[in-house]
N, C-alpha and C positions, 0 to 999 in steps of 0.2 A: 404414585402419580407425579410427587414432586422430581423423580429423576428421571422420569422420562425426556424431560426437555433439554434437561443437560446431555443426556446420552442419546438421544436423536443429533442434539448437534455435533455428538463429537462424530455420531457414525457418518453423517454425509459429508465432514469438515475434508476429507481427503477427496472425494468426490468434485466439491469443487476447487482443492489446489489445483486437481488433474485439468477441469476446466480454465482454471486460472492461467496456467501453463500453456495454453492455447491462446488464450488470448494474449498474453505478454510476448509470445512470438511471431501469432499471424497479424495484431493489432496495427503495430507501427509499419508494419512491411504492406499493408493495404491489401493483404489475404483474404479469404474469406474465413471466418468463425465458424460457426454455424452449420452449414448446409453441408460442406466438402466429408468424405470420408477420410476419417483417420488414418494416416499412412505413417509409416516408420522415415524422421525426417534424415536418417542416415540410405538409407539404401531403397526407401521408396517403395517396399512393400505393404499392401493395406495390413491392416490391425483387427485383429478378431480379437472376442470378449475377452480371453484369456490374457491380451495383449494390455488391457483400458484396465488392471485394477489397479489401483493405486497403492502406490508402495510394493506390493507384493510381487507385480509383474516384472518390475525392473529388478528388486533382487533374487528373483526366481531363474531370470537372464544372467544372472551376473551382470549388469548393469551392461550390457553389449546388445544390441540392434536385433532386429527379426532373425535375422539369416546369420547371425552369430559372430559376422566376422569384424563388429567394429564396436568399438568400446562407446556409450553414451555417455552425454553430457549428465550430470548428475542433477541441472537442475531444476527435473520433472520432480524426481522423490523431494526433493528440495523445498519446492515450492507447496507440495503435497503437505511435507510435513507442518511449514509455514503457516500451511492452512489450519491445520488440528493445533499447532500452538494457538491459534487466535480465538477457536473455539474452544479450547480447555480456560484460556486469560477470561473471556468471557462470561463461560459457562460457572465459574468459582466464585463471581460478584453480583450477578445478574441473573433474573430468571422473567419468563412471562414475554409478553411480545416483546418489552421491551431488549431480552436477549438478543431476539430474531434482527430487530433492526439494529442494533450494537454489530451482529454479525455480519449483517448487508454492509456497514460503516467498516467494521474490519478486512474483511475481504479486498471490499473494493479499493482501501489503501496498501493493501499489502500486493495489488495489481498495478498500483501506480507505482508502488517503491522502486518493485521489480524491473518495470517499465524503464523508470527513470535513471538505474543501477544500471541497463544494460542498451537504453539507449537515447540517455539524456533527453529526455522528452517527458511531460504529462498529456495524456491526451486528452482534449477537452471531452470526446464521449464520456469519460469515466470520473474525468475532477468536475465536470458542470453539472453533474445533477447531485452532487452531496450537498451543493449549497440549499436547493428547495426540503428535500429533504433532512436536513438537518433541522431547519426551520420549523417543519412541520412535526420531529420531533419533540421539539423546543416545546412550542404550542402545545402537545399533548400531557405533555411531563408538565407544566406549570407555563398555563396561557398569560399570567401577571408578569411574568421574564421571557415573554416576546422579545419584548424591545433590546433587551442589553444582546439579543442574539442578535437582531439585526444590523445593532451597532456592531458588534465584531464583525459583522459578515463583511460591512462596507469597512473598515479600520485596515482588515489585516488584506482587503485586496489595493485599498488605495497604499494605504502606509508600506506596505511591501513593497507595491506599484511604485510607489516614489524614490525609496531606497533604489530599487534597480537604475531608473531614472538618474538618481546621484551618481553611480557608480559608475554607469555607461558614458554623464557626461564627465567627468574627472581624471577616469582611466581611460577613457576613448575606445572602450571593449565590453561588450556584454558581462557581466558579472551573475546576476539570478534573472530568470525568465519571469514571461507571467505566468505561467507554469505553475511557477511557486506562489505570487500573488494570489491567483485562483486558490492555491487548493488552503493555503491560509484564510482564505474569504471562507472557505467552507470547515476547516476548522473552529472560525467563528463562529459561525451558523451553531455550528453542533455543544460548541463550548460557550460562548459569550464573551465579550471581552474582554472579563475580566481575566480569561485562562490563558490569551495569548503571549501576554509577557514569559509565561512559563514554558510555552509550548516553544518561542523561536528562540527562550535560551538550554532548554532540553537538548531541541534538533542540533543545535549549534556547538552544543558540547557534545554529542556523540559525533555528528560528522570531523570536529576536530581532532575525537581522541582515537576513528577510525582512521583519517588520514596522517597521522602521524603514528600511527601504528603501521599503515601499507609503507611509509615514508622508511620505516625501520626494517621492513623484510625487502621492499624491493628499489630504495632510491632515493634522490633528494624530494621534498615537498616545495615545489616552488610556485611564485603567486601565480601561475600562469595555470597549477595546474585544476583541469576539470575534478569537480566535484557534484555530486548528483545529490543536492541538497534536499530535493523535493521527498525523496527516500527517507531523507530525516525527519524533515517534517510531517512525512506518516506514520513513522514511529511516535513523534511527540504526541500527536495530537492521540494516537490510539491510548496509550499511556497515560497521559492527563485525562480522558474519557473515562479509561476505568477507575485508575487512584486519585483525580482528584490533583489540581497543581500545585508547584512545588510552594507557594507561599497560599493557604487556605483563603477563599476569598471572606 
């Protein structure tokens, strides 16, 4: 009985990258989710079952469209896969409800990273309800550390909120959204304050050692250029979630 919960989650983790993938492409384009029938977004034929499994249908296609003649984007299996990484990260530390909601926290970041990797944006649907949530977490894990979550929650949206603030009046140009304030506010939430020092220097070292890695295959890095930070910071904070941040509180 104890593996049942790890391996129920790993089997619907691709189930919902597939859904994931739907929403990080119909979301920010004001599509609809939900209701519409699946169609192939290269060539516009609907999708039958054979068409919806995850992983398996794309490389069954050879990773090319209904009608065969167009090569697809890879990053449906991608996201798929993304998914069952989060529930295998999960599934190895964690068990009992408290997995399930670990998972719902996973997910739902790795839908904003995606989002925000491919079109600079957090959408508040999806970064405004981890902060209730995370809270209510908080609360159930140990109601005596309420409070240090709600301090983080309010910390990491104002103290973000302010940095952007500096940034914008010094350079005279947007630098981080509240995008990133929010979904730090809900890293709080979920973490307490005491984890976010670790969490904005996590995001901040990978984002940097990503962009100066793209800077090396395709170009200069210069200060002008876009970086989709908020993707880091759903890494960090997934991270410090599970292990715990880099200096032990």
């Amino acid at each position: 009985m104890a593996m049942m919960e790890p391996l129920l989650a790993l089997l619907v983790a691709p189930f919902v990258g597939s859904f994931l993938g739907v929403v990080v492409e119909r979301l920010p384009a004001g599509r609809p989710i939900g209701l519409a029938r699946s169609t192939c977004d290269r060539c516009g034929e609907a999708l039958g079952v054979r068409d919806l499994v995850p992983i398996a249908s794309w490389l069954a296609r050879g990773g090319r469209c209904r009608c065969g003649a167009i090569r697809l984007d890879p990053f449906y299996p991608a996201i798929e896969l993304a998914a069952l990484a989060v529930a295998l990260s999960a599934a190895l530390v964690l068990s009992g409800w408290l997995l399930w909601a670990s998972l719902a926290l996973g997910w739902t970041l790795l839908a904003l990273a995606a989002i925000d990797l491919r079109h600079f944006v957090l959408p508040d649907v999806l970064n405004l309800p981890l902060l209730p949530a995370g809270l209510a977490v908080a609360w159930l894990i140990d109601p005596a550390r309420l409070a240090d979550h709600v301090i983080g929650a309010a910390a990491g949206l104002v103290g973000f909120a302010l940095i952007a603030w500096l940034y914008r009046h010094l350079r005279h140009r947007e630098g981080l959204g509240l995008g990133d304030a929010k979904l730090l506010a809900a890293g709080g939430a979920w973490l307490g304050w005491q984890a976010l020092p670790s969490v904005v220097a996590l995001g901040a070292v990978v984002a940097l050692a990503v962009a100066l890695a793209a800077s090396l295959v395709g170009g200069k890095l210069r200060a002008t250029t876009r970086i989709a930070f908020g993707a880091y910071l759903a890494l960090a904070i997934w991270l410090v979630w599970l292990y715990g941040p880099l200096v032990p509180m």
